[in-house]
C-alpha positions as CSV (number, residue, x, y, z in Angstrom):
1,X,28.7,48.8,22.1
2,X,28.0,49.4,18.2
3,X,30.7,52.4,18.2
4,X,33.3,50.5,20.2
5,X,32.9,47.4,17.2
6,X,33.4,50.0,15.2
7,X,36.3,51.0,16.6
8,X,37.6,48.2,16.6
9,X,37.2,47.1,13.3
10,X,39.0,50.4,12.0
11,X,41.7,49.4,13.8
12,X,41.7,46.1,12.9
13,X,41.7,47.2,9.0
14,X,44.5,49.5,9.3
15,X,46.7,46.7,11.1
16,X,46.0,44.5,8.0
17,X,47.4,47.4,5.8
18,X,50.4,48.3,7.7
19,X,51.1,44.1,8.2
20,X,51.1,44.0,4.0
21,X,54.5,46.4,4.7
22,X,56.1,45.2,7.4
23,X,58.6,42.7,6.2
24,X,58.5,39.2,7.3
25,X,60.5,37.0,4.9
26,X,64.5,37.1,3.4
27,X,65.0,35.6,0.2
28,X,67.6,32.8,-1.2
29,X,68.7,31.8,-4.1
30,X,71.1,28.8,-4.8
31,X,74.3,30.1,-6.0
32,X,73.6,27.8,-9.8
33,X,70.9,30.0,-10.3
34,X,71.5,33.2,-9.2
35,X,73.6,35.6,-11.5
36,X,74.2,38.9,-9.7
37,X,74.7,42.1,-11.7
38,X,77.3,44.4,-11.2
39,X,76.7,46.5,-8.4
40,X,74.2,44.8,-6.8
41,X,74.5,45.1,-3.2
42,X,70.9,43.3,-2.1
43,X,72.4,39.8,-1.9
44,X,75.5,38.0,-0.2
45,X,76.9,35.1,-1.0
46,X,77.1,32.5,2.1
47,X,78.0,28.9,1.5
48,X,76.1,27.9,-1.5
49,X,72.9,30.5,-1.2
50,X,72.9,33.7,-2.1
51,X,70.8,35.3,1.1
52,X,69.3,38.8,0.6
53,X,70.8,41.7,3.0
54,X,67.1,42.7,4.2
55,X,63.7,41.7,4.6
56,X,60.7,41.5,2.3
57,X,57.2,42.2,2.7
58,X,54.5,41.0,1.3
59,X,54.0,44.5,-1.1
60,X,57.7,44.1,-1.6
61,X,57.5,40.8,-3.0
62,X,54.1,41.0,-5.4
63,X,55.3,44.3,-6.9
64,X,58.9,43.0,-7.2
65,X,58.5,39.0,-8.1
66,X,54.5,39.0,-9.8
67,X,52.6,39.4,-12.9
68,X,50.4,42.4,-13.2
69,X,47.5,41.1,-11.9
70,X,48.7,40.2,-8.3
71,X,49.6,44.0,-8.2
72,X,46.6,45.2,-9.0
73,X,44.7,42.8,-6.5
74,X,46.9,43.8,-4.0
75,X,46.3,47.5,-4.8
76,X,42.3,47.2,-4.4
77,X,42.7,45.5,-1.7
78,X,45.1,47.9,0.2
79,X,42.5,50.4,-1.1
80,X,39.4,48.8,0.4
81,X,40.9,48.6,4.1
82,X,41.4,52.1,4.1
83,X,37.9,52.4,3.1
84,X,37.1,50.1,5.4
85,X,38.7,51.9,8.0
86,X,37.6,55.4,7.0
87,X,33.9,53.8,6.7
88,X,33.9,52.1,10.3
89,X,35.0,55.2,12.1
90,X,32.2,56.9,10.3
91,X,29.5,53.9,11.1
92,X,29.0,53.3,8.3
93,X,30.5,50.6,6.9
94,X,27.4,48.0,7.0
95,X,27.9,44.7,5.2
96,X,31.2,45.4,3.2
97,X,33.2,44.7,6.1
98,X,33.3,41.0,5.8
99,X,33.6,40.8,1.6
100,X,36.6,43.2,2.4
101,X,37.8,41.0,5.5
102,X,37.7,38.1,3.8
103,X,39.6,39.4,0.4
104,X,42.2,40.5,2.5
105,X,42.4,37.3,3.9
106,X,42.9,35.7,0.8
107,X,45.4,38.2,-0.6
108,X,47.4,37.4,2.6
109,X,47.2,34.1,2.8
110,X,48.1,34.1,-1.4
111,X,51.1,36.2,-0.7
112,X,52.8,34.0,2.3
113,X,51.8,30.7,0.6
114,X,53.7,32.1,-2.3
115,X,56.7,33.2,-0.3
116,X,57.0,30.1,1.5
117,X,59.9,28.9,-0.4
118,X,61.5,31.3,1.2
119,X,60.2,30.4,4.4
120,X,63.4,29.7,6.5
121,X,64.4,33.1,7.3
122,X,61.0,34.4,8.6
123,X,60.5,36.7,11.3
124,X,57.8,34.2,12.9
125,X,56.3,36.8,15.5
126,X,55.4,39.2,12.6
127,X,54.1,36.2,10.7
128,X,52.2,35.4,13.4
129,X,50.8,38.8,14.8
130,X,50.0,39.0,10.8
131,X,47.8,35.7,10.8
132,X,46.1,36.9,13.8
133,X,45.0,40.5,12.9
134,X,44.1,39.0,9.7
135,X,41.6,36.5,11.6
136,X,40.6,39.0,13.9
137,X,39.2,41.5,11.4
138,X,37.1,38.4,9.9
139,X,35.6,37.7,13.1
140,X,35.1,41.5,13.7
141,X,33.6,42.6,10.3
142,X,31.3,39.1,11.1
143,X,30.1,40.5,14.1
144,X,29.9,43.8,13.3
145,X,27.7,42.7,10.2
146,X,25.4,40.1,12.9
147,X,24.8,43.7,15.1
148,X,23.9,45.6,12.2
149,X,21.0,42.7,11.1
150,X,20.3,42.5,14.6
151,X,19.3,46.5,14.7
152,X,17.6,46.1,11.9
């Protein structure tokens, strides 16, 4: 049992860092505000938004829209799931699953509250498969962390 929570965990942990990539949210801007530069292709003009051509992810939008200290949060905690990760296949990743389960949490839940002004073009199954494997690893890294105390 210990080795398939484990398992699991690690998985769990690596979702969380692939679902800060996978894009979930296209931007608007009201035409009054938004003054495209020559050349730039990312936005379109439709009635009186202009709508970007593609999707943005959470990464995409702290390292493109945020001051330097959302992108260096962001970057420990991408870090930390793959330690996470790398330590749970190992067994060995006691206690610091939950700290690291509940920062990414956190970070995730900062970055969509912050993009939801943009909101009305979301890809809601990817927003919601995100909010789950985000939830999940909590609950996993908490019971992973009860069966260690447990054992001991």
């Amino acid at each position: 049992m210990k080795n398939k929570v484990n398992i699991i965990c690690s998985v769990l942990a690596l979702l969380c860092f692939v679902s800060l990539f996978i894009p979930v949210i296209a931007l608007r801007y009201p035409a009054a505000q938004y003054h495209a530069q020559p050349g730039n292709n990312d936005f379109f003009l439709s009635a009186d938004y202009y709508m970007a051509r593609s999707y943005w992810a959470i990464t995409d939008y702290v390292f493109g829209a945020q001051p330097q200290i959302w992108r260096i949060v962001l970057s420990f905690d991408q870090a930390l799931l793959l330690f996470w990760s790398v330590m749970s296949v190992r067994g060995e990743a006691g206690k610091m699953g939950l700290p690291v389960a509940i920062l990414n949490l956190a970070v995730t839940g900062t970055g969509i509250i912050k993009m939801a002004s943009s909101m009305w073009a979301c890809q809601w199954a990817v927003l919601i498969m995100m909010v789950l494997d985000v939830i999940a690893s909590v609950v996993m890294a908490a019971v992973a962390g009860a069966g260690k105390r447990a054992r001991q």
